[in-house]
C-alpha positions in Angstrom: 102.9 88.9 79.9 104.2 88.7 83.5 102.2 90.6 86.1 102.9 90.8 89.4 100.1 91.0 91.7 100.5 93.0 95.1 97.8 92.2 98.1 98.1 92.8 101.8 95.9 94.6 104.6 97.4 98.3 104.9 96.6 99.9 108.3 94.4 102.6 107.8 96.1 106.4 108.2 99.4 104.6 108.2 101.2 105.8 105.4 104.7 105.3 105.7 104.1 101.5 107.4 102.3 100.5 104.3 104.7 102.0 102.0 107.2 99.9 104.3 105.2 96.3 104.0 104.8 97.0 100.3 108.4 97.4 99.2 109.5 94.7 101.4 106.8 92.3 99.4 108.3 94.0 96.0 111.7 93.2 97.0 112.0 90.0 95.6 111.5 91.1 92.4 114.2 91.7 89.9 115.2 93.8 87.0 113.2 92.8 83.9 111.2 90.0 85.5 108.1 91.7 85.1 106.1 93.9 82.8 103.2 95.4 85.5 103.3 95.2 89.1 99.7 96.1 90.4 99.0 97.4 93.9 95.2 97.8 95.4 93.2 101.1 95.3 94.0 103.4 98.1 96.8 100.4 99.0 98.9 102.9 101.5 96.4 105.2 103.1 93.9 102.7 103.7 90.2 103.1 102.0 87.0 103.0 105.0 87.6 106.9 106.1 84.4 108.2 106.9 83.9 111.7 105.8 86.2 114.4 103.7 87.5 115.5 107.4 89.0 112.1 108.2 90.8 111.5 104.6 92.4 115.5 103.9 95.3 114.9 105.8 96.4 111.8 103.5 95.1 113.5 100.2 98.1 113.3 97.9 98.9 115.9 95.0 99.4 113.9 91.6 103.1 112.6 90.5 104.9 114.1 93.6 102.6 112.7 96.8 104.0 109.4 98.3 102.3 106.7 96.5 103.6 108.2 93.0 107.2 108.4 94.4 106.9 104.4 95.1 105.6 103.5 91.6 108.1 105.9 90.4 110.3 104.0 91.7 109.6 100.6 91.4 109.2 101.1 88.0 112.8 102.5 87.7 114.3 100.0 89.4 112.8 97.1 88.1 112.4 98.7 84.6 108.3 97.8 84.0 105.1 99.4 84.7 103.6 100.1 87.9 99.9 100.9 89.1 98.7 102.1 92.4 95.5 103.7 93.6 95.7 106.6 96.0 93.3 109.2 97.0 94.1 112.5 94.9 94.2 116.2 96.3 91.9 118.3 94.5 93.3 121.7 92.6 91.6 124.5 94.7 89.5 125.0 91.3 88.4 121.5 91.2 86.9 121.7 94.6 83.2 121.4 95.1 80.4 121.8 97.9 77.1 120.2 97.8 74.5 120.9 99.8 72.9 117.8 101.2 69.9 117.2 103.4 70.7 116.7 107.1 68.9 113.7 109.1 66.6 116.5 109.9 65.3 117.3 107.3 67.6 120.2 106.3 70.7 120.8 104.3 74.6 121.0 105.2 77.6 121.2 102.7 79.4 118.2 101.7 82.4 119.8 100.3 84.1 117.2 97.7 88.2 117.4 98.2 89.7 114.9 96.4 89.2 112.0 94.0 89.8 108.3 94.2 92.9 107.9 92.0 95.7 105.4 90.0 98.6 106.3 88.9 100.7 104.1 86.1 104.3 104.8 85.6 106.6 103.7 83.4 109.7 101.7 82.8 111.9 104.6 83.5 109.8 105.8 85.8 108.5 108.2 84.1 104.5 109.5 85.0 102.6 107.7 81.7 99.6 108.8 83.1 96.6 108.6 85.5 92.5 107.7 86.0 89.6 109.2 88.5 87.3 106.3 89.8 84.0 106.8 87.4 81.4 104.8 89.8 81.8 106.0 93.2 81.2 103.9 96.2 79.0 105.3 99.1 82.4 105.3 101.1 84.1 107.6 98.3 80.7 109.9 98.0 81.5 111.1 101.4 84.4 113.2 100.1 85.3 112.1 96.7 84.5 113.8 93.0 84.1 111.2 90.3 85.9 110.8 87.2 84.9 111.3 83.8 84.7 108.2 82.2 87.3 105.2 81.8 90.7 105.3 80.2 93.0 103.1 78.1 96.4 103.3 77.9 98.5 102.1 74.7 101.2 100.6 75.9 104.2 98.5 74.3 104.0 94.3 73.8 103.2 92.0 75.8 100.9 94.5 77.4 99.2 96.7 74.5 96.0 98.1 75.1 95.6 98.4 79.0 92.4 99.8 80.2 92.1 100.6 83.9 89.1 100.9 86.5 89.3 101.4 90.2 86.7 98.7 91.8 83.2 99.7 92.0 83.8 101.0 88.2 82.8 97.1 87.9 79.4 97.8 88.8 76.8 100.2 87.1 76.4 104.0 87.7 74.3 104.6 90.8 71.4 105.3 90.9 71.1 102.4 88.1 70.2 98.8 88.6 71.5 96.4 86.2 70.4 92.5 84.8 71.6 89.7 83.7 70.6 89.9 80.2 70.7 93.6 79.4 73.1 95.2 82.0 74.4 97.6 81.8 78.0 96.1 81.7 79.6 99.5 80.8 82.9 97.9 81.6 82.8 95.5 79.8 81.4 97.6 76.5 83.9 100.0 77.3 86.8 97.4 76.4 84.8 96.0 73.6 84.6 99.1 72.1 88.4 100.1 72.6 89.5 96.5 71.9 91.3 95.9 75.0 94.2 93.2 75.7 94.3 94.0 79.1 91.7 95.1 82.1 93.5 96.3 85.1 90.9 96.9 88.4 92.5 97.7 91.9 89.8 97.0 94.1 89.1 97.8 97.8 86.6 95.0 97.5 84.4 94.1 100.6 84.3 90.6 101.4 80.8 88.6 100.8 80.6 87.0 103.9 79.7 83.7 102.2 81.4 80.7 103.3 83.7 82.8 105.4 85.3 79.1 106.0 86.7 78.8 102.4 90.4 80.3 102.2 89.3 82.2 98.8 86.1 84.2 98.7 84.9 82.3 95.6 81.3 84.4 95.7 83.3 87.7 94.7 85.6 86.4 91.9 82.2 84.7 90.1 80.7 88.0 91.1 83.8 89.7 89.0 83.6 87.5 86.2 79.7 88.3 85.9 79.9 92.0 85.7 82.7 91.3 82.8 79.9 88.9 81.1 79.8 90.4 77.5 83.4 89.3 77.4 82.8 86.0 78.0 79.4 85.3 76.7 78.1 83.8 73.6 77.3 86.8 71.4 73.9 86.5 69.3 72.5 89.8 67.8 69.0 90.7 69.3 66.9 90.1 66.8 67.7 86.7 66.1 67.8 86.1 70.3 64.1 88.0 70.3 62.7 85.6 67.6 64.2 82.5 69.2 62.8 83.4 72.7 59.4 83.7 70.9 59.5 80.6 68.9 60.4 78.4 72.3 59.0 80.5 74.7 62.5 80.9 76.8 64.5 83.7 78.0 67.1 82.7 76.3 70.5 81.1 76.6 71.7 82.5 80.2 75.2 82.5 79.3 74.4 84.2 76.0 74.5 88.1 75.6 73.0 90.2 72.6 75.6 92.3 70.6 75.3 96.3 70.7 72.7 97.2 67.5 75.7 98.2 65.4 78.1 96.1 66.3 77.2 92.6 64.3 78.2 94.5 60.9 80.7 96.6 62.2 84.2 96.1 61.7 84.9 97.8 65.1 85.8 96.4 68.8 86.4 92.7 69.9 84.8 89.9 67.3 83.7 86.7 68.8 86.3 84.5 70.0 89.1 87.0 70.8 90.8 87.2 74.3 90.9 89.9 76.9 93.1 89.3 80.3 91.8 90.4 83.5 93.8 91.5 86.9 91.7 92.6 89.4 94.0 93.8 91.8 91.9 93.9 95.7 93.3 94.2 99.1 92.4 92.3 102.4 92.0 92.5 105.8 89.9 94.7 107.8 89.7 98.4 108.7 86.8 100.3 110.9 84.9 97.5 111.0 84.7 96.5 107.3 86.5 93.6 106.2 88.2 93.1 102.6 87.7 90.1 99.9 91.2 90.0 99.3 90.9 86.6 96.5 93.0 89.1 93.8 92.6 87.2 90.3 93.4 87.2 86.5 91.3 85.9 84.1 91.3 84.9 80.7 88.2 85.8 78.8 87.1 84.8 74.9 84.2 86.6 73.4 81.7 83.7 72.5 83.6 80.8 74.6 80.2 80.9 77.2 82.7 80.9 80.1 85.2 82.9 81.7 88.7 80.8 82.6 89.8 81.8 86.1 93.8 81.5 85.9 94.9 82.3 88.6 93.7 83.6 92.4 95.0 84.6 95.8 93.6 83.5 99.3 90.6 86.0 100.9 93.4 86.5 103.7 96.8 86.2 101.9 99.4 88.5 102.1 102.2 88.6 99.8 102.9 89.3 96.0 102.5 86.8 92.8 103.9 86.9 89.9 101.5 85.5 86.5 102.8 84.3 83.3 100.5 84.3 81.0 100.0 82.5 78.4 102.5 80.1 80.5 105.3 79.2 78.9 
């Protein structure tokens, strides 16, 4: 599969100037030279607004708003999928207000206008379909409804069985904490379960500061490839892990993770040893004080193998588009 990889620093509220900087990187591509091009979440109105006020005037209504009519497109011209995150106008019906304690100590209404969005289009350019962000960040709580769960699109060869998630989908579901050995990875389970070929997360991914020296914000992508550990990891059921930890007196192998209860006889989801690809898909720069991870990556991830192959990855500051071949040829 060939995916090209899209990852600049939009300015925030500036619709029309990121649209601008994005075709310009996508004009290099050619018909049929690609099978997905993937652009960041919120990638043209910029992500760090601070309440439902600030973001309603760049709200876009699904399949006609301006980040649909570039992945339409694209998609047409270059005859291949396209993927974009955008922030999603609610239907008057959808809309919601919650009532919220104040700093103090009473309530206001939060009213809830939109949702954090993507948008995949076809190789006509037809709509093929769309996703609502599942685990919001505290940025996207301010004004944003969550989605229902993840999605999974079936698509033709080399792609297949796409599932999408918009960045802090990655992590667990507030208020939940999560841990190495247990998780939850719902992720992760999710593409077990629905036997995906090929994760797709567009990120607006905050950089973690570590080593702000290194051109690639290695902390992140290990961080990444952690969260997507029951991919990776060497799959033991529980019982047999829970009767080895007693009999040594370990916590077990660290880069080992215990299969779901049903799944060591069932003939259902991803079986030890099979490969799932990974694009995450994450902006850079910085916006209202907030700067970006940029370090967009694709992975290559075996059930069993104890460790997840990093194939590919983009600088924490890098703006520009890549294309990946992978397997390479």
């Amino acid at each position: 599969m060939r995916i090209a990889v899209v990852q600049f620093a939009p300015q925030i509220g500036k619709v029309q100037e990121n649209i601008d900087k994005a075709q310009k990187l996508c004009d290099r591509l050619r018909p049929d030279s690609v099978d997905l091009v993937c652009l960041p979440e919120m990638i043209f109105t910029g992500y760090a607004f601070p309440d439902a006020t600030s973001i309603s005037p760049y709200l876009e209504e699904p399949r006609v708003g301006p980040t649909s009519q570039f992945c339409a497109a694209l998609a047409a011209r270059l005859r291949c999928y396209v993927v974009a995150g955008y922030p999603e106008r609610l239907q008057p019906e959808e809309v919601q207000a919650v009532l919220e304690s104040d700093e103090h100590g009473g309530t206001k209404e939060d009213e809830k206008v939109g949702a954090n969005a993507a948008a995949l289009y076809g190789a006509n350019g037809d709509f093929v379909g769309d996703y609502r962000k599942t685990n919001l960040y505290e940025t996207d709580m301010t004004w944003a409804r969550p989605g229902t769960g993840f999605t999974t699109f079936h698509l033709p060869p080399p792609l297949n069985t796409v599932s999408l998630g918009i960045c802090m989908d990655l992590n667990v579901r507030p208020p939940a904490m999560w841990d190495l050995a247990r998780g939850p990875y719902e992720v992760a389970d999710y593409c077990i379960a629905q036997k995906t070929n090929l994760l797709v997360l567009l990120n607006a991914w905050l950089d973690s500061k570590e080593s702000p020296e290194e051109d690639t914000d290695w902390r992140t992508i290990n961080y990444w490839a952690l969260r997507l550990r029951p991919l990776w990891a060497k799959v033991v059921e529980a019982d047999v892990k829970a009767e080895a930890e007693q009999a040594d007196g370990s916590d077990g192998d660290s880069d080992s993770y215990p299969a779901p209860d049903d799944e060591a006889t069932s003939s259902e989801g991803r079986k030890a040893g099979e490969e799932l690809v990974v694009v995450v898909c994450n902006r850079c720069g910085e916006e209202n004080g907030i700067t970006f991870a940029g370090s967009s990556s694709l992975f290559s991830l075996r059930r069993g193998a104890g460790i997840p192959t990093l194939l590919h990855a983009m600088k924490r500051r890098q703006e520009g588009i890549e294309v990946w071949t992978y397997p390479r040829s």
